[in-house]
N, C-alpha and C positions, 0 to 999 in steps of 0.2 A: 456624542461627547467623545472628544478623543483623549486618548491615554495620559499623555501629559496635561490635561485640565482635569483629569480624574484626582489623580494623585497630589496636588501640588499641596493639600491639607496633612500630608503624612509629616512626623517627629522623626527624629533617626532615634536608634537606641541601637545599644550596643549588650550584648551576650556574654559570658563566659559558659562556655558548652557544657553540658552533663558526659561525662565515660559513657563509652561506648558499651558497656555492662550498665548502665546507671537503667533503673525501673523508668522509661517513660509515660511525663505526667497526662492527665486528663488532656482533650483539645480543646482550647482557650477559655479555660480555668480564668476565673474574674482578677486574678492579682493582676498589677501593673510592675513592670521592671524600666529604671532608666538605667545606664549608666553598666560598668558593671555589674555582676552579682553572681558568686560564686555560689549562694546557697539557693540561686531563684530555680525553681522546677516550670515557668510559665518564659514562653517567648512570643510577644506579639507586640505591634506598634504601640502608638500612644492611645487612651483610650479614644480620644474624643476623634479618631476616625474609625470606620466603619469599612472603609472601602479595602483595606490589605491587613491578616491577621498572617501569622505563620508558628506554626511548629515543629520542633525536632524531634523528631520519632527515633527509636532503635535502629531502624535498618532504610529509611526513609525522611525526607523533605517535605512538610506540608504545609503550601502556602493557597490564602485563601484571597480571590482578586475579584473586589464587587460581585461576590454572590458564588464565584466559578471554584470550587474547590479544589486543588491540583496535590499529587502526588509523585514525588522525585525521588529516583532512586541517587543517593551520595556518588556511582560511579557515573551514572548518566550527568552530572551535575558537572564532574570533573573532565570528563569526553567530551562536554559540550562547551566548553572555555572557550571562548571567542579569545582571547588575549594573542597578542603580536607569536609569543611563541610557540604558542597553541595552536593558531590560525592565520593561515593566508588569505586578507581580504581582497588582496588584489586577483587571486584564482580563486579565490572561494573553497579551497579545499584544506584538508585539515592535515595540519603540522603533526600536532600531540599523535604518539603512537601508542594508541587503544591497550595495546597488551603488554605496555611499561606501568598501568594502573594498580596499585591495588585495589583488590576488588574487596577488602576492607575499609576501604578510606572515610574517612569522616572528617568535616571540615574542625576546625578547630575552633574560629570565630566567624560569627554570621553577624550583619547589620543590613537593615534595609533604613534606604531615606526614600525623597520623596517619589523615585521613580525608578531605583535602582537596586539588586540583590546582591549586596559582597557576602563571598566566600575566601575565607583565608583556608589553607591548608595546612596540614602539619609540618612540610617542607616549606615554608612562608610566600609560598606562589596565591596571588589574589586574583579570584574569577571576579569579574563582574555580569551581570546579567538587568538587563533592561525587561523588566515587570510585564511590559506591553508584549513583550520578544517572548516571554516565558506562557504566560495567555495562549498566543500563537501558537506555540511549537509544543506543548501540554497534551499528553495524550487524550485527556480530557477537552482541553479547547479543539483538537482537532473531532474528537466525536461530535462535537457539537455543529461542526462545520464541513459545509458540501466540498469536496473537490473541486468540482465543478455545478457552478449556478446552471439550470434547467428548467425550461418551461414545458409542462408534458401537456401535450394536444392531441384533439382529434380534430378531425377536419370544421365542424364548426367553430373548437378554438378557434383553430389554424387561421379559416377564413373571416372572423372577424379580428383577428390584429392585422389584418391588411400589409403583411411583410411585406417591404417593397424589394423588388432585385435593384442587384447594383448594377448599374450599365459597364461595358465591356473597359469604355477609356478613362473612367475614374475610374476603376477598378484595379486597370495595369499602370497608373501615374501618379495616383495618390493614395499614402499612405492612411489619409484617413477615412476616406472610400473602403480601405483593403479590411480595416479595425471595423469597420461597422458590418461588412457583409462577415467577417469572424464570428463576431458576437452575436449577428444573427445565426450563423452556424450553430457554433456552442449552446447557443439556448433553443434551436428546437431542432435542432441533427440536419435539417434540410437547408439549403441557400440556392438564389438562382443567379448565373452573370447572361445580362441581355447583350444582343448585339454584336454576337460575336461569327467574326466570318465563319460559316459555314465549311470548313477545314478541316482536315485532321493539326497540318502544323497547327492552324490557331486555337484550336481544342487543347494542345500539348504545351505551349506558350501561357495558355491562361491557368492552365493546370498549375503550371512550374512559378507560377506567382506566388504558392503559398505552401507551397513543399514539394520536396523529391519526387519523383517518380519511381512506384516501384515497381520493377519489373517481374513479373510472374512466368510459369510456362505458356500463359497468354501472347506473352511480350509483352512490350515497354508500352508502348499503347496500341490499342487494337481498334481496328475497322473491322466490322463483318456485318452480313446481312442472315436472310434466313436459309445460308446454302447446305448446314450444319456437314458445315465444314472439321469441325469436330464434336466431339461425344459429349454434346449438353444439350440440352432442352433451349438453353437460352438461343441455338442456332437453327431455330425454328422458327413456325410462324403461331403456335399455339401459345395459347393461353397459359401464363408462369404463377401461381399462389404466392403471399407475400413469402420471403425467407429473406436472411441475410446471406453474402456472398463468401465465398471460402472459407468454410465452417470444417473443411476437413484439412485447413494450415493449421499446426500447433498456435501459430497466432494469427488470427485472421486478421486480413487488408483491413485498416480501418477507415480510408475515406475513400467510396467509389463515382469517379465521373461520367456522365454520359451528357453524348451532344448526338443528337438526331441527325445528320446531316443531308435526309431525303426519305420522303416518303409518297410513295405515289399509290396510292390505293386508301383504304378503310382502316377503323379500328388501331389498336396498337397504342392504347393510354397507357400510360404508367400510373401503377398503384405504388401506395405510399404508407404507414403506416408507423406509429411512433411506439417501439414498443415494449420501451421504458412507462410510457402510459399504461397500455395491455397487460406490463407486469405488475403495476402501482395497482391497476384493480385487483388482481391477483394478492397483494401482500394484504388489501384492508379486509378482503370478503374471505380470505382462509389462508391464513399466516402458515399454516403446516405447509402448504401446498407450495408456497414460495419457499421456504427455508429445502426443501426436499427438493426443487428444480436448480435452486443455489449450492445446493452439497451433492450430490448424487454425479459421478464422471460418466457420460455416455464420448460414442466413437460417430464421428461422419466421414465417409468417404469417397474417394473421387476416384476410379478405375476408365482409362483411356485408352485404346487402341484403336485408333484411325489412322488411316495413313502411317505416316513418318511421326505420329503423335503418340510417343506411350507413357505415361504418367500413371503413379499410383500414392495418391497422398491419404495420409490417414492424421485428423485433427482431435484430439481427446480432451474432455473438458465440460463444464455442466453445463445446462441450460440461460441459465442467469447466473454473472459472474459479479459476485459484492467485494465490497473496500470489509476485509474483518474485522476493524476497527467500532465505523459508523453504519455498516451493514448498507452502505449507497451502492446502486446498480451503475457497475461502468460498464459494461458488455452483457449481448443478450447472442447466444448462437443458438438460432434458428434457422433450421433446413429441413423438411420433410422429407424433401428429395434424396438429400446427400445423407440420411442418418443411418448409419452402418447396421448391423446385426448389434443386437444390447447383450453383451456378456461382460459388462462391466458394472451389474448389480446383480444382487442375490436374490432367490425367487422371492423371501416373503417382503422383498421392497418393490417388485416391481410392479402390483398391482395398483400399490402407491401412488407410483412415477408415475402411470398412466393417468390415473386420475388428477394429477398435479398438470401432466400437459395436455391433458384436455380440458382444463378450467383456463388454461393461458391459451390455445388456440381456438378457446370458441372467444375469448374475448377479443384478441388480434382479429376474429374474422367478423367481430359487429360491424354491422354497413357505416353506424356514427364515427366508426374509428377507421374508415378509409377515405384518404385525399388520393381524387384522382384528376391528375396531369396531363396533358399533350403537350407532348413534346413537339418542338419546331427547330427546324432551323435556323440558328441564331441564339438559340437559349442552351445554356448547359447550366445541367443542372451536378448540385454536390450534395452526396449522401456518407451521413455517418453510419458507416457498415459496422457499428459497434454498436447503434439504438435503433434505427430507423429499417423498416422491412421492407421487401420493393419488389413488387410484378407488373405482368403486362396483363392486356387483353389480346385474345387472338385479333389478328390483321390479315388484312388481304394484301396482295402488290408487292412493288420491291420496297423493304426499309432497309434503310440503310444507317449503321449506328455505329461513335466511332468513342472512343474514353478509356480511361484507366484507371487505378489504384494510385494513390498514395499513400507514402507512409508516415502513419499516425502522429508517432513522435514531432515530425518535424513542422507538421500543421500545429503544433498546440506550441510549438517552439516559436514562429511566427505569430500567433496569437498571444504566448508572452510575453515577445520581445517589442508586442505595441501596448501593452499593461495591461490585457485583461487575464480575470483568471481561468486558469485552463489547466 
């Protein structure tokens, strides 16, 4: 049902406010008010709807919209004024300057009709506010709502929804090619583009189709085999356990590419694992354990001297990163490898902590919670280095692997600006 056939049954009524000292009454107290009413202590629609009640509280806005009870604070209310000279619709940014408000303010008169919330104020400027818009933007409507829609999988999900890859030249030609391998991104952190030349340029071309390139002390994109050529594991021929990638950047890479471009020998699949899944078992089977991997700042770090290479990054920050609103997982840093020395918790938590990430790494390492890939070339594949964990198997021969980072923002920038939510 949408908002405008919800509402189309509401009366208008109109308010004279109680003082801002005035005792606020019970919440939606049986009297009915139309019309003025300087002695009424009740404010809510006409009776014979059900779907929008509201009240004036002391120090607060309370409106109730089919079932969703919402709580407004009078300056949030007055900050939030969409009106011409309050707000720039054409920039989208906000005219009204925040700290000319009183932070006593109280509207004067309030009327809602059938879809809409006026607010007069003391100085006779009128907000208005669309019911639907308020739902949305409610700190409460947002508890109730993902950031981002997610499908968590393990490899038997995974493999029977049967994702399809996007082939390389719908991919880079049409835009609605480009919206479907997105959304399959966003709902399970993995996507694959087929058919793509065997390259580095055309690896950095298909890249740049859906955001920037960010450039790391890696470089801007990188080719390397197993000459370890510098100070990781990854420039090896051995076997990598799943992790996420740059976990010792204050904000890690969030989407990592990789295209195989040669492989002449054995072995060398990529593991895969989803591990917003790995932490969901985690929150239903011992809530402690998750809230403690979610609050708790540990340190990972990266120390390099090779050659002409010396780096030393140091990334801080807890295990699983939530929205503190709705408590939803948008980042999971994991890295065994790269996890520094823990002197960033106190002894009687740390026996805790341990216990919290060994309930999360024995679940990431269940064999039902690993998809495992061979890479080819022609296939590159895209990982959300903010959910999804990823290793190899040891290999024999030359491989040869060539990808990069992007940055996060401008993926989800792309993915909003074809409508989905991101």
């Amino acid at each position: 049902m949408t908002f405008t056939r919800m509402f189309v049954r509401l009366g208008s009524c109109l308010h004279r406010l109680p003082k801002r000292n005035a005792q606020p009454p019970a919440l939606w107290s049986p009297g009915i008010t139309r019309g003025p009413c300087a002695a009424s202590r009740t404010q809510h629609t006409a009776s014979h709807s059900k779907s929008c009640l509201w009240q004036l509280r002391e120090d607060y806005f309370e409106l109730s919209v089919s079932g969703l009870l919402m709580r407004f604070d009078y300056v949030w209310l007055r900050d939030h004024c969409r009106s011409a000279s309050c707000y720039n619709t054409k920039t989208n940014q906000r005219n009204l300057d925040t700290a000319t408000v009183e932070l006593g303010i109280r509207p004067s008169n309030i009327r809602v009709d059938e879809e809409t919330l006026f607010l007069t104020w003391p100085d006779g400027h009128v907000t208005r506010f669309n019911l639907a818009w308020l739902v949305q933007n409610s700190y409460e409507g947002q508890k109730q709502r993902a950031v981002q829609p997610r499908i968590l999988w393990n490899s038997e999900i995974y493999n029977e929804a049967k994702v399809p890859a996007i082939s390389c030249e719908g991919f880079m030609t049409s835009d609605k090619e480009l919206k479907q391998f997105l959304k399959t991104f966003l709902l399970y952190g993995i996507a694959f583009v087929e058919d793509v030349p065997p390259t580095l340029e055309a690896t950095e071309t298909v890249a740049q189709r859906v955001s920037l390139i960010r450039e790391t002390m890696y470089g801007r994109v990188w080719n390397f085999t197993s000459d370890f050529s510098r100070g990781d594991t990854a420039y090896t021929k051995l076997a990598l356990d799943r992790h996420t990638d740059t976990s010792y950047f204050q904000e890690p890479c969030g989407i990592q590419v990789f295209h195989c471009l040669r492989h002449e020998g054995t072995g060398g699949r990529t593991l895969l694992v989803d591990g917003f899944h790995g932490a969901d078992k985690v929150l239903k089977e011992a809530p402690e354990n998750f809230e403690l991997l979610s609050r708790v700042p540990i340190k990972h770090e990266y120390i390099e001297n090779v050659g002409a290479h010396h780096n030393h990054m140091i990334g801080v920050g807890p295990v699983l990163n939530v929205y503190p609103w709705n408590n939803e997982l948008y980042m999971i840093r994991y890295n065994n490898y790269d996890r520094a020395v823990i002197n960033t918790v106190p002894h009687d938590t740390v026996q805790r902590w341990y216990v919290a990430h060994r309930a999360l790494t024995t679940e990431l390492r269940k064999p039902e919670n690993e998809l495992w890939v061979k890479l080819k070339p022609g296939k590159v594949l895209f990982i959300d280095n903010w959910r999804v964990l990823h290793g190899r198997e040891s290999f024999t021969g030359l491989r040869q692997l060539c990808g990069c980072y992007l940055t996060r923002d401008d993926v989800l920038n792309t993915a909003r600006s074809l409508g989905l939510q991101a």
